[in-house]
C-alpha positions, 0 to 999 in steps of 0.5 A: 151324200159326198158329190165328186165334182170336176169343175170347168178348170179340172179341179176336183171337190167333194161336195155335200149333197142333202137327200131329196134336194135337187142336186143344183143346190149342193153345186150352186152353193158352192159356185160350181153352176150358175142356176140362173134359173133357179131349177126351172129347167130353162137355162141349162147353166147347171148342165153336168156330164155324169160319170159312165158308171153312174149315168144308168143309175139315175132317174130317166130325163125328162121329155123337156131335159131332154129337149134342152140338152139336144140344143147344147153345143156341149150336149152329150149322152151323158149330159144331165141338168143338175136341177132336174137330179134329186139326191137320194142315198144311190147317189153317194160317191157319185163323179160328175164334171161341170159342162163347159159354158155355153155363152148364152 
């Protein structure tokens, strides 16, 4: 799967995605997230703003991503935690933009 990422600075990058991997890994392989959790759903550090026409095609968030992302100073409707996205064949194509850092 091509993954279409926007980093922190504005620039954009394809990234390959493996289907059935959390999305994190493709993004954290290339130094776009930190992950610092390691997918555990407690750092948000992988938080991503979906696309508009890509956000109504993933899986609902979770009760505890939700909550996560309510905490955000940069939380949004279209905030996402990449490690709670698994790739499937759906998300080819998808653009996604890397959320500004939070500083904890």
């Amino acid at each position: 799967m091509k993954i279409l990422v926007t980093d922190r600075k504005g620039e954009e990058h394809q990234v390959d995605a493996t289907a059935g991997e959390p999305l994190m890994f493709a993004l954290r392989a290339q130094d776009l997230v930190d992950a610092t959790c390691s997918g555990s759903c407690s750092c948000a550090t992988c938080h991503l703003y979906i696309d508009a026409e890509w956000l109504g095609k993933l899986a609902p968030a979770s009760e505890d991503e939700e909550e996560l992302i309510e905490f955000l100073q940069f939380g949004s409707e279209n905030s996402r935690l990449s490690c709670q996205l698994t790739v499937s064949d759906d998300m080819d194509g998808m653009k996604v933009t890397v959320a500004p850092e939070e500083g904890f």
